[in-house]
C-alpha positions in Angstrom: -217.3 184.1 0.5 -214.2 183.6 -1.6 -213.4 185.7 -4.3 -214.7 184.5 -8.2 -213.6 183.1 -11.4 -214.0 185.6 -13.8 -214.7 184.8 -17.7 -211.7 186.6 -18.7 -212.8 185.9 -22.7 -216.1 187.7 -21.9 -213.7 190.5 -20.0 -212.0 190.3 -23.7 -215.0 190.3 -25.8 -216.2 193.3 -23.4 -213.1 195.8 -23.8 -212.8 195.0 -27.5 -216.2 196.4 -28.0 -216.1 199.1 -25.9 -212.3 200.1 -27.4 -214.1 200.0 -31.2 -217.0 203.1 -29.4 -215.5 206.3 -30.0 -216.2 208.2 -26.7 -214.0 211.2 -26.1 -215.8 213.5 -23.1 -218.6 215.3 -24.3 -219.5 212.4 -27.1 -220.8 209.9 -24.9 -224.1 209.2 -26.2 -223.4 206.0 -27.9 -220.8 204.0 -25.7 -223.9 204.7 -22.8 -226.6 202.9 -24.7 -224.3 200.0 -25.6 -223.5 199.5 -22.4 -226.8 199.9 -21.0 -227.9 197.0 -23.3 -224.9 194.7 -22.0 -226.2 195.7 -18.4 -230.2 194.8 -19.7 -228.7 191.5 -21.2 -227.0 190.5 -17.9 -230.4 190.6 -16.6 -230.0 194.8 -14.4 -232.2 197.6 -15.0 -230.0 200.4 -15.2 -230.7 203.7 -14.7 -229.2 207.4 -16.2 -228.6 210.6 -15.1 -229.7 213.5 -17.5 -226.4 213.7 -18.9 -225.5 209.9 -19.0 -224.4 208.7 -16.4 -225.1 204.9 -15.4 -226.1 203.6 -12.8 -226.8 199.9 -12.1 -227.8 198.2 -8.5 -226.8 195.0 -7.6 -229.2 194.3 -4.6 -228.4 193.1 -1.2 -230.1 192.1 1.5 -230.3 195.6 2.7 -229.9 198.9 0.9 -227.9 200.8 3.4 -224.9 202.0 4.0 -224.7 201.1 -0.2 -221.5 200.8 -1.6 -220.8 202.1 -5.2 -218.0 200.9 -7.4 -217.2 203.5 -10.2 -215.4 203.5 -13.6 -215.7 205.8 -16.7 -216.5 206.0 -20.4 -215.0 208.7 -21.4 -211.6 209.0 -22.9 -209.4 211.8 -24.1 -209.7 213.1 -27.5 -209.8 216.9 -28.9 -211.3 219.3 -30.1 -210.9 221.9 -33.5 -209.9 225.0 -32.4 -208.8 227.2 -35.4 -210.3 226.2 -39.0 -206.6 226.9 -40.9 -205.6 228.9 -43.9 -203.4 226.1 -45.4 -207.0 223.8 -45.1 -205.5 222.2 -41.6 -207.1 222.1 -38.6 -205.9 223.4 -35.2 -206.2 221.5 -32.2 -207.0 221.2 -28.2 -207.0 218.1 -26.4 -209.9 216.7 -24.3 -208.3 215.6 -20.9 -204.6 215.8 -19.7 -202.3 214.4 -22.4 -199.1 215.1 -24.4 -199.3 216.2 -28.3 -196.5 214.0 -28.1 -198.9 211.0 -28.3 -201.3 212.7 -30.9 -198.5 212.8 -33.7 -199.0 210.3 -36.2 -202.6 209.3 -34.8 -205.4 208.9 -36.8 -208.6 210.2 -36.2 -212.3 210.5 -36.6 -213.8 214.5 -37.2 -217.0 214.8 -36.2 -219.1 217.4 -37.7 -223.0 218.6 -37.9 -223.4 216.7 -41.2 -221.2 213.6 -40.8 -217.9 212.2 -39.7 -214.3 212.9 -41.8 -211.2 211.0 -41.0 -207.8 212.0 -40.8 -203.8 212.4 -39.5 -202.7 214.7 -36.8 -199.2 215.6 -37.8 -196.2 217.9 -36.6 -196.3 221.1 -38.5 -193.1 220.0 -40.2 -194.0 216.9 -41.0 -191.5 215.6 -44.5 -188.1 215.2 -44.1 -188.0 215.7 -47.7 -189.1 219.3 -47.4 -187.6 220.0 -44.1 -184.8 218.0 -43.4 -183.5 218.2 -39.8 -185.9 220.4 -38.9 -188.5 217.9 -38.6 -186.5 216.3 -35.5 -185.7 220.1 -33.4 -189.5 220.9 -33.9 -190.8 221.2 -29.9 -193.4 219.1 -28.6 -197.0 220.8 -28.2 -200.7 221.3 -29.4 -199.8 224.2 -31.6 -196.9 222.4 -33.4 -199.8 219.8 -34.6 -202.4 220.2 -37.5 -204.9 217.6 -38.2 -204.7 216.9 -41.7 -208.1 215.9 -42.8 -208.2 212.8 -46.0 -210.4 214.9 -48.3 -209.4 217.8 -50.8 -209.4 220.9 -48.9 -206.6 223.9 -49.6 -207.8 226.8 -47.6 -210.1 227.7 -44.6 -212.9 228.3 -46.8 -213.3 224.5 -48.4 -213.1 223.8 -44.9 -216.2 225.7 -44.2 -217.9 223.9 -47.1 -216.9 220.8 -45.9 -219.3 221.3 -42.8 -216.2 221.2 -40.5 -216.8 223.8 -37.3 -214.5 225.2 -34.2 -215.7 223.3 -31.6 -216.0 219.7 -33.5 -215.1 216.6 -31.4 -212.2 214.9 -32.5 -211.6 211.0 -31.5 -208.1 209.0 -31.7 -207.9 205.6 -33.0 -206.9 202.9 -30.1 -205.5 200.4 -32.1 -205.6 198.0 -30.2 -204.2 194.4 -30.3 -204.5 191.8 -27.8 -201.2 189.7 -27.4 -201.1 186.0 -26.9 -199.6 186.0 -23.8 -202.2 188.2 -22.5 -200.5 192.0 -22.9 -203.1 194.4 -24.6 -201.7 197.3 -26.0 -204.2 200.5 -27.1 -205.1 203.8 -26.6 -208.1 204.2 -24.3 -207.3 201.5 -22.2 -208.0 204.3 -18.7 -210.4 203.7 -18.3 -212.5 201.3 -20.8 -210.4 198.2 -19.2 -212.0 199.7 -15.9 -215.4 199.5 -17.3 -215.1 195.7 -18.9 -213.0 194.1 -15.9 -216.4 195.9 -13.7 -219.0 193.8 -16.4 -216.9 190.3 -15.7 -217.4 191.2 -12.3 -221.1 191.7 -12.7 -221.4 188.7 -15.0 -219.8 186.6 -12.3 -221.8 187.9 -9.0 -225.0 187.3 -10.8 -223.9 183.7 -11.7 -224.1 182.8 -8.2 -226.9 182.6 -5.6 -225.6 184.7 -2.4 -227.0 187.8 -2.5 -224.5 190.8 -1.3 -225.0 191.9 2.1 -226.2 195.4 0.8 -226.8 197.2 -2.6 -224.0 197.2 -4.4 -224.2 200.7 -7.3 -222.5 199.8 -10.1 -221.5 203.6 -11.7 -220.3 204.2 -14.7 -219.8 208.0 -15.8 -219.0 209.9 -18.9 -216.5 213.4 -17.8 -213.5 212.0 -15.1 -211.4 212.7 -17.9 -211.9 216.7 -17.5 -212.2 216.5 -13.2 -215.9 215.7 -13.1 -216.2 212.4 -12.6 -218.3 211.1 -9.6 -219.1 214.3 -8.5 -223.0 214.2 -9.3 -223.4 209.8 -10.1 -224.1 209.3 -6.3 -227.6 208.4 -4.0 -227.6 209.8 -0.4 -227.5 205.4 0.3 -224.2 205.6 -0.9 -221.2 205.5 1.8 -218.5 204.0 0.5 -216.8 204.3 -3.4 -214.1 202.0 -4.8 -213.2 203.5 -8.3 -211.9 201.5 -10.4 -209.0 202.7 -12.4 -205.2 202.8 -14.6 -202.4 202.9 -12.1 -198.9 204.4 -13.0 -196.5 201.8 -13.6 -192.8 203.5 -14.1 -189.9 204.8 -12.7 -190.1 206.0 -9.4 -194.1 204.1 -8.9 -195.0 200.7 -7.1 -197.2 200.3 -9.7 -197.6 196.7 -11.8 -199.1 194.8 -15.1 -199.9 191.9 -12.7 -201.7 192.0 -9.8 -204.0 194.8 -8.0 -202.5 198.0 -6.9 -204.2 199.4 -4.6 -203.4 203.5 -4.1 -203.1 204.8 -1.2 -203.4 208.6 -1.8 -203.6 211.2 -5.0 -202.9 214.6 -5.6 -205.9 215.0 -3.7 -204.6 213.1 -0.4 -205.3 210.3 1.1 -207.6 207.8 0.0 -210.1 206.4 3.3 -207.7 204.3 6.0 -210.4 201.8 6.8 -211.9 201.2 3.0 -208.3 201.1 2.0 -207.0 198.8 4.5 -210.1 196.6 3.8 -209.5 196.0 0.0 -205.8 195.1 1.1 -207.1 192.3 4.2 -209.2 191.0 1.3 -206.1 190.7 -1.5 -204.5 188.7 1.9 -207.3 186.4 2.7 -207.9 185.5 -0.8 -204.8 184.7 -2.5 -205.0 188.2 -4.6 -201.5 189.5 -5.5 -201.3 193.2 -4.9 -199.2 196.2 -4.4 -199.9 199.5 -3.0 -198.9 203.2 -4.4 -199.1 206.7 -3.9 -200.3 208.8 -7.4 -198.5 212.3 -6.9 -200.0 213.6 -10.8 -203.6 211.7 -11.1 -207.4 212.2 -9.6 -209.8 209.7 -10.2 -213.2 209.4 -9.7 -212.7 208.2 -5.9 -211.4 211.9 -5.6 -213.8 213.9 -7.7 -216.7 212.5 -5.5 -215.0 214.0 -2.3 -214.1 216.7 -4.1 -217.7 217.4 -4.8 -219.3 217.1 -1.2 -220.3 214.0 -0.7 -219.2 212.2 2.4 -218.4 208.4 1.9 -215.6 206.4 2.4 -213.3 206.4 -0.9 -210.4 204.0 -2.3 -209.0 203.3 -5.6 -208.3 199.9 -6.6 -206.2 199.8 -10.5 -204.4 197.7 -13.2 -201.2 198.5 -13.5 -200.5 200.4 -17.1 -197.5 201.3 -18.9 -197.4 204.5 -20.6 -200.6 206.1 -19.4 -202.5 208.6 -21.6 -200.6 207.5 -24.7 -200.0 203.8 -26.0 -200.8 202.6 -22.9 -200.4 198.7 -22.1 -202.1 195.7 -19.4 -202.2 192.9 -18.7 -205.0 190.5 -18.6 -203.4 189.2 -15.0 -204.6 192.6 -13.5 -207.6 193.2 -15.3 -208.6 189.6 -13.7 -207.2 190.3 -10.4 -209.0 193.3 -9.9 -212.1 191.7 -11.2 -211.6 189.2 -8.5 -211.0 191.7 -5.8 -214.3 193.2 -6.8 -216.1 190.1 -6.3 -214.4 189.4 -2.6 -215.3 193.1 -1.9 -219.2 193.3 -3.2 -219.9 189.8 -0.9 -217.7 190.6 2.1 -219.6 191.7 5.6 -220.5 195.4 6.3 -217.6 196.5 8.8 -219.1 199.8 10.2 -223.0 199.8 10.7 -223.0 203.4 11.8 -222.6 204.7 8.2 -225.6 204.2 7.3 -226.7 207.2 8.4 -225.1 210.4 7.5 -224.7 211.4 11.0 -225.1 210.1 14.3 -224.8 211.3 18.0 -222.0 209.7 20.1 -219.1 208.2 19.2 -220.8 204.4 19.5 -219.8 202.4 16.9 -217.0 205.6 15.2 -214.0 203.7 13.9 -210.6 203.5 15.4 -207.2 204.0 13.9 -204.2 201.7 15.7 -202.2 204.6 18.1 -200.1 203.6 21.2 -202.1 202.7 24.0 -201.1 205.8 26.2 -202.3 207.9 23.3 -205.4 206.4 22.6 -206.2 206.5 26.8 -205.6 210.4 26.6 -207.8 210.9 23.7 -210.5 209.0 25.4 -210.5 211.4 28.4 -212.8 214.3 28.4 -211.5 217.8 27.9 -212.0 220.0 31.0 -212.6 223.3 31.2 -210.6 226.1 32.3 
């Protein structure tokens, strides 16, 4: 089956609204029931762990081995650490990112009671008031204040405000969607992941062939703090293709066009024979592609490992510049993975003997291509001395 066209205005329409959802981890209650609707509007029933998790199955003609394919709602954000004397608020990020990026950035606070908006700035923030000093001030969370847009002075207005240690804090994406098919925003890792997944649903259900086995559609809600898949997977599940923001920039593979396909993280090496699959499939069906190696990044693929469970994993990505801070795609990736998805959810089961957890023998084990001599020597049985 050749890959799909993908509706890349309902890809669009898709990231657009999930972008507008604030959903830093730990304040993903609301980007999981709109997307649940979207899912119960394509036509799927999904289902939720206790946390919020999603889950939707695209069935096949069998249910094992299942495959899973996995992106996330969460994003990075902060939290309020210190209330401040001066009426400022201290901050700690949510997820892995530079308080380089935060400066300037406006937010949304929210608190028990409601939601405030305001600026994270530098601590010097006026050149007026401090001159030079505003450009030798170091980079780092406690050089930044939030500065919230109401009239607080000291700590205590800010306790009569309603504001709390511990409030979530959630960055503006502005984002803005180029003619010529660049989008630039915050949040793109990994909401791009999530709507490029929904044109691949949209598209697989347009069509009669049924997949040749469930396909999990998984969508969690903390792989921006190292959870990820750990705890979104069924026991049917044997192989996971996370979907993902690769690293384009100096010394990376990585592109805005295309699929690149990892090959390894900081965690190692991503499954040979999944891998190698994805990359025979971006061959057979005109998909352009390049492959990387992540030396500073763990994705869901990884986290699921991590955790215990034993399937297969790859990671498949659009190619993004200036990850975890104004980060920028293209629509040519976005589509190409969503294409790649397609070719992957309808192509044949390769190894039948992962559909059980274990099995006795080695009938039906994969093979990895060795020299000949090697592979007769490792075929012998070991004797005994």
């Amino acid at each position: 089956m050749p890959r799909l066209a993908i509706d890349t205005e309902y890809l669009a329409a898709q990231l657009a609204r999930l972008l507008d959802i604030p959903s830093p981890t730990g304040f993903t209650d609301t980007i999981v029931r709109e997307l649940c609707a979207e899912l119960e509007g394509l036509g799927l029933s999904p289902t939720l762990t206790r946390r919020g998790a999603v889950r939707a199955v695209l069935n096949g003609r069998e249910s094992r081995p299942a495959r899973a394919i996995v992106s996330h709602l969460d994003t990075l954000g902060a939290q309020v650490k210190q209330l401040k004397e001066n009426g400022r608020l201290e901050l700690v990020p949510i997820g892995t990112w530079s308080a380089r990026f935060a400066e300037g950035a406006r937010v949304t606070v929210f608190t028990e009671g409601g939601y405030l908006r305001g600026t994270i700035l530098p601590l010097k923030a006026s050149g007026h008031i401090f001159n030079e000093e505003v450009d030798t001030l170091p980079v780092g969370w406690s050089h930044v204040e939030l500065r919230l847009d109401a009239g607080v002075r000291n700590r205590t207005e800010l306790v009569q405000l309603g504001v709390e240690i511990g409030d979530i804090v959630a960055i503006d994406p502005q984002p803005e969607f180029v003619k010529n098919g660049y989008i630039v925003s915050r949040h793109l890792d990994d909401k791009a992941g999530v709507a490029l997944m929904l044109a691949a649903l949209k598209a697989l259900l347009a069509q009669p062939q049924r997949p040749p086995v469930d396909v999990h559609f998984v969508f969690t809600i903390a792989e921006e703090v190292g959870v990820g898949a750990s705890s979104a997977l069924t026991a049917d599940v044997a192989a996971v293709v996370a979907v993902d923001n690769g690293t384009t920039g100096p010394g990376q593979n990585s592109s805005e066009f295309g699929v690149t396909i990892a090959m390894a993280d900081q965690t190692g090496p991503f499954d040979y024979h999944l891998t190698q699959s994805l990359v025979r499939l971006c061959r057979d069906e005109d998909i352009r592609y390049q492959k990387d190696v992540f030396r500073y990044y763990r994705s869901d693929a990884a986290s699921a490992i991590v955790a215990g469970h034993d399937v297969r994993n790859a990671l498949v990505t659009f190619g993004v510049d200036g990850s975890h801070g104004y980060e920028r795609i293209h629509m040519h990736a976005l589509r190409s993975v969503a294409e790649l998805l397609t070719a992957y959810v309808l192509s044949p089961i390769e190894f039948r003997r992962d559909a059980v957890e274990t099995a006795h023998g080695m009938k039906g084990f994969t093979r990895q291509p060795i020299p000949e001599e090697m592979a007769q020597e490792a075929d012998e049985p070991v004797g005994h001395s």
